[in-house]
C-alpha positions in Angstrom: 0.0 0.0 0.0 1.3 3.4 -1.0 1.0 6.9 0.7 -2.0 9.0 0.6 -1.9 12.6 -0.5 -5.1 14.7 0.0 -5.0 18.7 -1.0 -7.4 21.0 0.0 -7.4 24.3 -1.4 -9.5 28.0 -0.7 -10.7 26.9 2.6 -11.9 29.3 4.9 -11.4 29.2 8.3 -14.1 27.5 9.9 -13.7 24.8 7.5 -9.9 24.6 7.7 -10.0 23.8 11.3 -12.6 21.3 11.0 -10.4 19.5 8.4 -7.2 19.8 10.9 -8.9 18.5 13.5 -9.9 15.7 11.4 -6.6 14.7 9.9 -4.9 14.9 13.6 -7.5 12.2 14.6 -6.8 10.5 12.2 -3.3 10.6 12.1 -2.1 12.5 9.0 0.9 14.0 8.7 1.0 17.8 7.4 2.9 18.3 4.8 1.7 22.2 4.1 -0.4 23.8 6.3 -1.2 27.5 5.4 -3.3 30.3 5.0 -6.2 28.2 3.2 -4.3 25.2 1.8 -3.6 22.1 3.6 -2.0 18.9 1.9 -1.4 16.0 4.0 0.2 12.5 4.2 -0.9 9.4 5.9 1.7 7.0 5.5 1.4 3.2 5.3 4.0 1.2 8.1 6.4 0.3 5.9 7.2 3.3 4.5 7.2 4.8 8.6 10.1 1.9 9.2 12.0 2.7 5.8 12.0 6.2 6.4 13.7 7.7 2.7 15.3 10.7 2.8 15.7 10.7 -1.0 12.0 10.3 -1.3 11.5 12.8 1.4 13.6 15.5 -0.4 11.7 14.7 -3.6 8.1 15.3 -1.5 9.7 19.0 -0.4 9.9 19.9 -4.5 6.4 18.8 -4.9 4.9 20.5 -2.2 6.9 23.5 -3.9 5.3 23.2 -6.5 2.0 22.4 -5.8 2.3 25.8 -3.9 3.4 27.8 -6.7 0.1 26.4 -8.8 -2.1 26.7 -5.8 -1.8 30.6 -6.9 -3.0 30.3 -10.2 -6.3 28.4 -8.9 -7.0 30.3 -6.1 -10.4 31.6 -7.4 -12.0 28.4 -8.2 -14.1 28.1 -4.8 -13.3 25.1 -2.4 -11.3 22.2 -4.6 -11.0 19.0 -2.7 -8.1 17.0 -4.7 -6.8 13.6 -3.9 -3.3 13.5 -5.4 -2.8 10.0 -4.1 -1.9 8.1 -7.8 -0.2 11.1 -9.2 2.1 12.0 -6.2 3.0 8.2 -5.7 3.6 8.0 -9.6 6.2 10.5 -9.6 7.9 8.9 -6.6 8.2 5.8 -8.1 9.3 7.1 -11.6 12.1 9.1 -9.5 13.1 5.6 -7.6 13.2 4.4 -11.2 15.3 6.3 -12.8 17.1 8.9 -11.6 18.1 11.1 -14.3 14.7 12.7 -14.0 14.5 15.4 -11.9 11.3 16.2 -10.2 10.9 19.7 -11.9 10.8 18.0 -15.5 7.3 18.9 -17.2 6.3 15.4 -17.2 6.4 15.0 -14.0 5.0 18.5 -13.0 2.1 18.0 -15.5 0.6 15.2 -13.9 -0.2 17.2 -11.0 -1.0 20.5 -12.7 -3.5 17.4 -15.0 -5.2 16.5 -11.6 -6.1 19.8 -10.3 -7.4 21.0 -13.5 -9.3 17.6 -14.2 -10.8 18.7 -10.7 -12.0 21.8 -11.5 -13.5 21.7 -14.5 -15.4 18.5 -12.8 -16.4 21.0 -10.2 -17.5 23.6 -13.2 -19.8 20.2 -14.7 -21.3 19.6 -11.8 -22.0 23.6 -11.4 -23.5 23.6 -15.0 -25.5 20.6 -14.8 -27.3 22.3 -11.4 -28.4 24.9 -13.4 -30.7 22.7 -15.7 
């Protein structure tokens, strides 16, 4: 069983400590916690024991970037994204080979894929109310 990565972005912040409450019972790990993003981590016991530093250093770029998109979707309303697949993709094509570097495009697409599959779902889902 891999790690699983849930991002929650444009919370306000009612809802964001509802959410942080939850996770803590829960026992997630925060991976970013600010203004009205949070993206967290449960991690399966194996990967607790292994404890990679190489696949921790690669999780730090993500989260970089993920912030740095975070910007460019911040008026979309409440998006509620599980990067689970995508984020342990990337991992595992970095264990893989490791002449990619984690800022290549075809690594950063797949999550920049995710959050915009996301919202135009959210934008669907909108539309369809209407009628």
């Amino acid at each position: 069983m891999e790690n699983k990565y849930l991002l929650l972005i444009n919370l306000e912040k009612q809802t964001k400590k509802v959410y942080e409450e939850k996770f803590k019972k829960e026992n997630y790990n925060f991976l970013l916690n600010e203004d009205n993003i949070i993206l967290v981590k449960k991690e399966n016991k194996e990967d607790i024991k292994n404890n990679n530093q190489y696949e921790k250093n690669n999780e730090e770029i993500i989260i970089k970037y993920i912030k740095s998109i975070f910007r460019k979707f911040s008026n979309y309303g409440l998006l509620y994204i599980d990067l689970t697949n995508e984020i342990n993709n990337i991992l595992n094509d970095l264990k893989q080979n490791e002449k990619i570097r984690v800022a290549d495009q075809r690594i950063t697409w797949r999550i920049r894929q995710a959050i915009t599959k996301v919202i135009l779902d959210k934008k669907e889902d909108n539309i369809s109310n209407i009628f």
